[in-house]
Each structure stands twice: as structure tokens, then as C-alpha cells.
N, C-alpha and C positions, 0 to 999 in steps of 0.2 A: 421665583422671586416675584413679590407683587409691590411694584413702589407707591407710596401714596398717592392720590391725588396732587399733591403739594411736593415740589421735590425741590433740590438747592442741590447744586452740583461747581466743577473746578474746570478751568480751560488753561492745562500747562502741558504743551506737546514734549514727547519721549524723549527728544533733544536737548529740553529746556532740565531735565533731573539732572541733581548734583553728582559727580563720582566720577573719575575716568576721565577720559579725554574728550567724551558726547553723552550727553544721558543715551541709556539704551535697560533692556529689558532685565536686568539684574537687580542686586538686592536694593537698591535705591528705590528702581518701582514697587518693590513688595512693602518698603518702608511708608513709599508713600499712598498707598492703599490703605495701609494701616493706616494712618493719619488721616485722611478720608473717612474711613469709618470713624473713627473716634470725635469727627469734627461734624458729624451728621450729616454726610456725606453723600446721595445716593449715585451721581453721576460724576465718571470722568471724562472731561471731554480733551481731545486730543485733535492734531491738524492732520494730513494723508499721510498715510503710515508709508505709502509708493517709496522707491528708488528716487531721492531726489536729485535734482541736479546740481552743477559742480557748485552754486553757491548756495545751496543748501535749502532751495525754497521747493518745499513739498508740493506745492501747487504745480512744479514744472517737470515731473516724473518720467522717467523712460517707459514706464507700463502702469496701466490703470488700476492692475489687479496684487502686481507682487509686493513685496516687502522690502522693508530697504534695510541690506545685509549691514548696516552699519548701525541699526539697532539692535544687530545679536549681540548680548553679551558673550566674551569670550575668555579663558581662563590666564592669569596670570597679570592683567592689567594695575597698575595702579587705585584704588580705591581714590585718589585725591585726582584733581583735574582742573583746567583751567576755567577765567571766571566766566569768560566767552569761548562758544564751541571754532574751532579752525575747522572747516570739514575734513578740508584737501590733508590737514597734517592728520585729523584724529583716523582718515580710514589708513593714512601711510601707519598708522601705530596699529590699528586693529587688523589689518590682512591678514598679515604673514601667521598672526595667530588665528584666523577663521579658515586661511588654510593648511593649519598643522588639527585642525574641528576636524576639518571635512576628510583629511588624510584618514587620521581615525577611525570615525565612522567607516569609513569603506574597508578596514580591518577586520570589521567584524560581520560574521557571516550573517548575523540574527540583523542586524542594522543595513546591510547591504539586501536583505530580503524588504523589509522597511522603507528602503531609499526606492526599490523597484517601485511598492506598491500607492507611495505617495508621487513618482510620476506619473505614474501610472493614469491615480486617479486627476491631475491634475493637468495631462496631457493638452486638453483644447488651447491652453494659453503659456503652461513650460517651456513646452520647446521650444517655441517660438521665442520667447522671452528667452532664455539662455545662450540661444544662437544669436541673437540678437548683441546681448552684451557681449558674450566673444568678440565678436566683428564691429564692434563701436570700440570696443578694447584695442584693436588691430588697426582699423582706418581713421577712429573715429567719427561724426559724426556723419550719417546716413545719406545724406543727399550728395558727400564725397566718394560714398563707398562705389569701387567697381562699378559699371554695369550691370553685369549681368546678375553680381551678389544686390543691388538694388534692386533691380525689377524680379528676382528671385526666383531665375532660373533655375529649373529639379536640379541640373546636374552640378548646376556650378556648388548650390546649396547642398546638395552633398558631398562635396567633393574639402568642401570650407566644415561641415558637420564630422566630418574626421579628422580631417587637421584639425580642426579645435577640439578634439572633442575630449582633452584631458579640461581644459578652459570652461567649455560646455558642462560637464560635469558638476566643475566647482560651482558655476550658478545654481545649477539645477540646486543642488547638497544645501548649498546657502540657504536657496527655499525651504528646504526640510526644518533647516536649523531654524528660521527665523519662525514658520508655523508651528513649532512646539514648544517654542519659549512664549509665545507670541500668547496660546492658547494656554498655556500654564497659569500664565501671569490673569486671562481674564477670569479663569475658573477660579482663582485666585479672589480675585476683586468679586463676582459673584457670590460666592460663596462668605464673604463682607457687606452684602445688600449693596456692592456697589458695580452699576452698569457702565458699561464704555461707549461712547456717545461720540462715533467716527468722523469726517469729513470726507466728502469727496468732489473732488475740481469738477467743473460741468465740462469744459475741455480737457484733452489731451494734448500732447507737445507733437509739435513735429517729429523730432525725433524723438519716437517710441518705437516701441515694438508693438505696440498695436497700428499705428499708422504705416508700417513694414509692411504687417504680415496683411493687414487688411484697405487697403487702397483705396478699394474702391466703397467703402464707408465714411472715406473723407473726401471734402473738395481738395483735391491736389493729383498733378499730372502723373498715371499711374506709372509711366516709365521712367519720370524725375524726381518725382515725392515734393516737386516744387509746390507753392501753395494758390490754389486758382481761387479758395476763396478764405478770409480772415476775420477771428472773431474780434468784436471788439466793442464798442459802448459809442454813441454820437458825439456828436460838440452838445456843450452844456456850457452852462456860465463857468467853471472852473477849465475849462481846455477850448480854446477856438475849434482845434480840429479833430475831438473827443481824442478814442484810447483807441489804438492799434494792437492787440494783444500778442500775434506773430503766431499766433497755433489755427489750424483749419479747423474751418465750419464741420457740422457733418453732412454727409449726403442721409440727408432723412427719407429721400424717396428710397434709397439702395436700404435702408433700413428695415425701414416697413416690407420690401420687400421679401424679406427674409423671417418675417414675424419678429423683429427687435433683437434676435437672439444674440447679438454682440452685447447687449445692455440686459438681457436676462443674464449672460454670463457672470457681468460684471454687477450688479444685485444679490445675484448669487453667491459669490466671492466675497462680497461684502457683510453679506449676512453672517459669515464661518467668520468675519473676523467681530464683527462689533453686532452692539444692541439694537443700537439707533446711528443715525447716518445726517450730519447736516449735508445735505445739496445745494453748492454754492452755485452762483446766479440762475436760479429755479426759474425766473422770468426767460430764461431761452428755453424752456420747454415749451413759451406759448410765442412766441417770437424772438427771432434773434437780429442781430446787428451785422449784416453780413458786407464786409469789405473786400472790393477784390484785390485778385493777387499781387498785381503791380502796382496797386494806389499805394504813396507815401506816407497815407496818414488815413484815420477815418474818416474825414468829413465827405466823401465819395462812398460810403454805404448805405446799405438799404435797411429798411425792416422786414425780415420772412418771416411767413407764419414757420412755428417749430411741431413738432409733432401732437401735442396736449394732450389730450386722455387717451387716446389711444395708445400710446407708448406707456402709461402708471396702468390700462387694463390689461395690457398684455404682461405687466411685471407682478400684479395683481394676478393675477390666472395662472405663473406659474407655480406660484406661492413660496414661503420662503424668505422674502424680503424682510428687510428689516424695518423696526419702527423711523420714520422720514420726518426730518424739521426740514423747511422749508426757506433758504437764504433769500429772503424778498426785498430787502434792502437794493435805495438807487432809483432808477429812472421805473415806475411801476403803474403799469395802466390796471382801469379798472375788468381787462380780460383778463390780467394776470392773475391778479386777486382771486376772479370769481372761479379760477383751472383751482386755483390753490384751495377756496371754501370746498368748489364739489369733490376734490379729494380727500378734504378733513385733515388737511397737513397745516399744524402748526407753522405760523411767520415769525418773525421775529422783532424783536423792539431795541434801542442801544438808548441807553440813559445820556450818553453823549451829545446825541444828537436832538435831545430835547428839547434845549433852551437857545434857541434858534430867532431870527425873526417875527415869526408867525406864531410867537405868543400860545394861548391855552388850545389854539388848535392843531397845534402838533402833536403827532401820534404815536410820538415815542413819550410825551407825557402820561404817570402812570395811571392815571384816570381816563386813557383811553386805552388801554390795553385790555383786549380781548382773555380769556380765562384760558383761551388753548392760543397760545405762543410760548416763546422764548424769552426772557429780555437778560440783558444783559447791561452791564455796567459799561461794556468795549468790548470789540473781538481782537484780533490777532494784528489788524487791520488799521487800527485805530490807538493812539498817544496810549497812553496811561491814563489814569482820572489824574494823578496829579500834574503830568506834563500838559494833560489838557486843560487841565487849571490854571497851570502857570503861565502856559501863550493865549490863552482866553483874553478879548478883550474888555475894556472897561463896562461895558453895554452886556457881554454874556454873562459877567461874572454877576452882575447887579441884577440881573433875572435867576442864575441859580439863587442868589439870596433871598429873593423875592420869595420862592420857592421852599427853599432850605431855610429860613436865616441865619444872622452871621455867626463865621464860625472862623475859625485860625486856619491856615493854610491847611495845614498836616492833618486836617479833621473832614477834609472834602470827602478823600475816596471812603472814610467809613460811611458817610453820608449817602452816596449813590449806593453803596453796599446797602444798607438799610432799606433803602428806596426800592431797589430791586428786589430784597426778599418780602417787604411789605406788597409788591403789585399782587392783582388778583390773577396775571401771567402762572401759569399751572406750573413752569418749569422757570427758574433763576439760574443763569451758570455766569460767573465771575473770574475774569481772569485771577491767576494768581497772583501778580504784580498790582492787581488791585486789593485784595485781601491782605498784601503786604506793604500797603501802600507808597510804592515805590515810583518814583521819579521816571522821566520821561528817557532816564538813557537806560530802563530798563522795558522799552518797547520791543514789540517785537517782528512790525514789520511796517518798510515805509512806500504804501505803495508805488508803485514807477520807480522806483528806485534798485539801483543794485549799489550793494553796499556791505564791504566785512561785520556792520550794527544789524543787516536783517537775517533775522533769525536765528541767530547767536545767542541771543540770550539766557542766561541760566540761574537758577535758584541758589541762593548758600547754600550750604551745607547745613547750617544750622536754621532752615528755612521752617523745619518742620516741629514745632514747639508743640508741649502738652497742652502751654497756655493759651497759643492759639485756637489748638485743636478746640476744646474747651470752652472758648471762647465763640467761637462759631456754631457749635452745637448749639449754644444757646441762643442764639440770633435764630438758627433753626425753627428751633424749640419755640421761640415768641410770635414768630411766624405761620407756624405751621405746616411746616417741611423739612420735619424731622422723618427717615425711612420708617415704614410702618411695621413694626412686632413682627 
């Protein structure tokens, strides 16, 4: 597939499709593919496909690499579903049917040869990952667990790898299940001119299984899993004593030592599921915020340099990787930048963040948008156009007009729509909630916040019209970022 130079693409993650209890990878996605193509479509972009955690935020994953079993479609479900995702209820609805899947599968001896040869090849980060979720299933979370099953002694780990290992199984299986619908579905969209355009957290959580099995890759006490060192962001005019994020730095010398090969793995992995890959906070490959382990807040962290090109030549050299957009939003020195020019990685622009103080020199303005970025109207991150509309105050609003002029309320987000496919930005992707211009209690995430509203969100059913379809094509089309013949 070769996409134009010009491309216009959609940002609605697998949880957010209508049907069932959670969107997940069934006919809903094949539906909305279609609708994608038909809308001139060439990217979809989606938030980390990971295991997420118990309230639903893909950003906080028990592993870097797997899939989260509760995007496998599973047979006999409901077609109809609520209008916000419940996690905790939709996986109590999905199990028992993922596992009478996996029962199945190991019935059959052609499947059961199958199941061998995809752990098989998958072994560097499975196992790990499935013993892992058995014994987070058991204890709970990791820094409670035993002893000796925490510092991960042979024998105790074997001794827990039999006892679980009907438990063990069903992760492993889950995996199978989830990389063949997983890949169905993109060959799917491929085969429609349309590419899937992944995300990935720059951290991992404490409690992962990679932070288990590999220790000594992260700052934290290898016999505790306690955290010696935490990521997180300064004080800035919006926080006295910035962000605490609660997940460990990495040990980047333990890295490099080893030739990166934990992060070639995880590139790797990356590449077998999507096209292109946003990497969120990219500015900690050139420095990071490092807090340590006992401060209660950030404003007692430092700036380390982070790895820089040396970690994208080594992921570079093994080849393989996928096409990279570059999360450059936030506090951005001009080293950041210049890591991000010599690598030829697209940054990104948010139409939001436009009409600010600083007037025509601000560089989400689209007359400074570079030809190889991203912009976008909002990410996942950020209000709605229209909820950002409507808490706007007197002073923003009188500058988008300035910009825009006046227009009815309900006419904003086509407006920033329009704006974004008109930039000379190479790539346009639009949340869905903006294309359907919908109101701030269709956001979808509020950061610092934990909250039954984050992440929940979901499309109608009747979200995916001919008209719009149709409709969008042509904004495409006048643009120039219809997929190319």
C-alpha cells in the first residue's frame, strides 16, 4: 500500500466501538473500517492495545507488549451494549466465554499444534506475561506477592508455573486468540487503503510483568519492586509541585548495556501489530524528570539526560520497526527538537492549543506547521472542540473568531476540522467526537484524574452514516488527502 503524501485519518480506540458490553475486535471494527474507507480514510488511529488496568486506562498496562484479552471478540455476546464501557462488569460478561474459546481450541489437535508454535515463537516475553497474570490473579498486585515468588526465585517460580498452570495456559491461549483477530482485522483494514496508527506509553507501570521479570531495567529495589526512582513532569504554572506519575524511570545505563534489546523487543512486537506507532512523551528519550522514590510529589526531581540516538540507532539497525510520530507536546527544549529533526520523526500540532496568549506566535497556529507533523484537532487528552468551546473564556473565544469568524456554537468543531485538513501538516487525524461534534461529556480522558467518565466513552450505534461517510470524503478530496489509486 503506498498512502499519499497527504493523508486524513480517525482517533477512536477499540473500547470506544459500539456493540456488546466494550467495543472489541468483531464485526463493529470490520463495520468501521468500512466506513473509513468510504470516508477517505487512510489511517486509524487507536490508544495501547496493552492489558489495561482495572479502570480502564490503556496508558497503565500490566505488559508493554501483550494484548488486552478483553478486546477478543467472543461468541454469543449481545450485539447491543451499554452507552458507557463498565470494565470490571464487561470482562465479568466476557470471561467465562473466552474461556469456554480457549477450552475449545486445546480440543483440537491441529490448534493445539498451533498454540505450541505461537508460544513457542513468542516465548522471550509469554511466559513471563502469563505467569505473571496467574499470580496477580492469586495475590494480587506484585509488590504484595510472596517473597520469594517476587524476587523470583527458580524454584518457587516453578513450583507456582504448575500450580497455575491450567491459569497459565488460559493467558498464554488469550494471546493466541487476541493476535489472530487482532491481525485479521488489520489485513482487513489494509487491504481497504487503511493503516493502523498505534500508540505506545513511554513508561510502564509498576506492576507489569516486565518490571517482574526484568528489574534490573528499572529504577526500583530489585528484591522489593519498590520504586527508587519516578517518572513524572516539574512544577509549571498549572501544578506548584508538577506531576508524580507513580511508574519507575528506566535504568538506561542497565539498558544500553545490553544493546536496548528490551526496547528492540518491544519495537518489534510493535511493528507485528500496527503500521505506525505514536510514542508518547518522546521528550524522555532526550531527558527525563526523574523523582525519587520517597518524595511526595515532584517538585524534588531532577533532569537526566535519556538515552537519544543511540537507543532510535540501535532500533534502527535492527530493522523492522515501524513508521514513528513523535508525542512532542508540553515542556520542550530546543534538544528535544533537534533528537526529534535528526531522526526525521514527525511532531505533532493540536488545534486546541492555538489560540492561547501568545497570539500568531504560536505553533499550533496552522501557518506554522511544518509539512511532516501530525495536527490534530485534540487527542484523547484533551475536552472535545466543543466542550473546549464551551469552558473557553471570553478572551479565547474572541481569538478563535478572529481567526475563524463568527459562527454558531454547533459550527466550531467543523471549523477546526476544516483547519486541520487544510494545514500543509502531511498527516491530519481527528478524534471521532470531533467529526461528530459532540459535547464535552463525550471526552475521553481527564488527565489526573481517575474517574468512571475516563475512558468509557462510546460511539452510537448509529454513529456511522453513509452521509457522513460522504461527507468527509469530500472535505478529503478538497484538501488533498484522499488515499492515492
Amino acid at each position: 500500500m503506498n498512502p499519499s503524501p497527504r493523508c486524513a485519518g480517525v482517533l477512536l480506540h477499540v473500547t470506544s466501538l459500539p456493540g456488546g458490553p466494550v467495543g472489541d475486535l468483531g464485526a463493529s471494527a470490520y463495520r468501521f473500517v468500512d466506513w473509513l474507507a468510504a470516508a477517505g480514510q487512510s489511517v486509524w488511529q487507536v490508544l495501547p492495545l496493552v492489558p489495561a488496568a482495572g479502570d480502564g486506562s490503556p496508558y497503565s498496562g500490566v505488559s508493554s507488549v501483550a494484548g488486552n484479552p478483553l478486546l477478543i471478540a467472543v461468541p454469543g455476546e449481545s450485539a447491543r451494549g451499554p452507552a458507557r464501557v463498565d470494565f470490571a462488569a464487561a470482562w465479568r460478561a466476557k470471561e467465562p466465554r473466552l474461556r469456554g474459546m480457549v477450552e475449545e481450541l486445546h480440543r483440537d489437535q491441529a490448534e493445539r499444534r498451533a498454540f505450541d508454535e505461537f508460544t513457542g515463537r513468542q516465548r522471550d516475553w509469554l511466559d513471563d506475561y502469563a505467569l505473571f497474570r496467574a499470580l496477580a490473579d492469586r495475590h494480587g498486585a506484585v509488590m504484595g506477592w510472596p517473597e520469594e515468588l517476587r524476587r523470583r526465585d527458580p524454584s518457587a517460580l516453578r513450583r507456582a508455573a504448575a500450580e497455575l498452570a491450567d491459569e497459565v495456559r488460559f493467558h498464554q491461549t488469550a494471546q493466541l486468540l487476541f493476535d489472530r483477530q487482532w491481525q485479521a482485522l488489520r489485513r482487513y483494514a489494509r487491504d481497504r487503503g487503511v493503516r493502523i496508527a498505534g500508540d505506545m506509553a513511554f513508561y510502564v507501570s509498576q506492576h507489569s510483568a516486565d518490571v517482574w521479570a526484568h528489574p534490573e531495567l528499572f529504577a526500583v529495589d530489585p528484591a522489593t519492586l519498590a520504586l527508587q526512582g519516578v517518572g513524572g513532569v516539574p512544577p509549571d504554572a498549572f501544578s506548584e509541585t508538577g506531576q508524580r506519575w507513580g511508574v519507575p524511570v528506566y535504568a538506561w545505563a542497565a539498558h544500553a548495556a545490553d544493546g536496548y534489546r528490551w526496547w528492540l523487543q518491544r519495537m518489534a512486537k510493535t511493528a507485528e501489530q500496527v503500521d505506525v506507532v505514536r510514542i508518547d512523551h518522546f521528550r524522555g528519550f532526550e531527558s527525563f524528570w526523574n523523582v525519587p522514590g520517597d518524595a511526595p510529589t515532584a517538585a524534588s526531581g531532577a533532569w537526566i539526560p535519556g538515552p537519544g540516538r543511540e537507543l532510535f540507532d540501535a532500533i534502527r539497525s535492527a530493522g523492522g520497526a515501524p513508521e514513528i510520530w513523535a508525542e512532542d507536546l508540553g515542556e520542550i527544549t530546543p534538544a528535544v527538537e533537534a533528537l526529534r529533526d535528526q531522526l526525521g520523526l514527525p511532531g505533532m500540532r493540536v488545534l486546541q492549543f492555538a489560540f492561547d496568549e501568545s497570539g500568531g506566535a504560536n505553533i499550533h497556529l496552522p501557518f506554522h506547521h511544518p509539512q511532516e507533523c501530525v495536527v490534530y484537532t485534540g487527542t484523547h487528552d484533551n475536552d472535545t472542540v466543543l466542550g473546549w468551546w464551551t469552558s473557553s473564556n471570553a478572551a479565547r473565544k474572541e481569538r478563535v473568531r478572529r481567526y475563524l469568524g463568527r459562527m454558531r456554537r454547533a459550527r466550531v468543531p467543523g471549523a477546526l476540522v476544516r483547519m486541520a485538513y487544510g494545514s500543509v501538516a502531511r498527516h491530519a487525524v481527528v478524534p471521532l467526537q470531533d467529526l461528530l461534534g459532540l459535547s464535552g461529556r463525550a471526552r475521553m480522558n481527564l488527565p489526573g484524574t481517575v474517574s468512571p467518565t475516563n475512558w468509557s466513552w462510546r460511539a452510537a450505534p448509529g454513529a456511522f452514516t453513509r452521509r457522513r461517510a460522504r461527507a468527509l470524503a469530500g472535505l478529503a478530496a478538497d484538501y488533498g488527502r484522499l488515499p492515492a489509486p
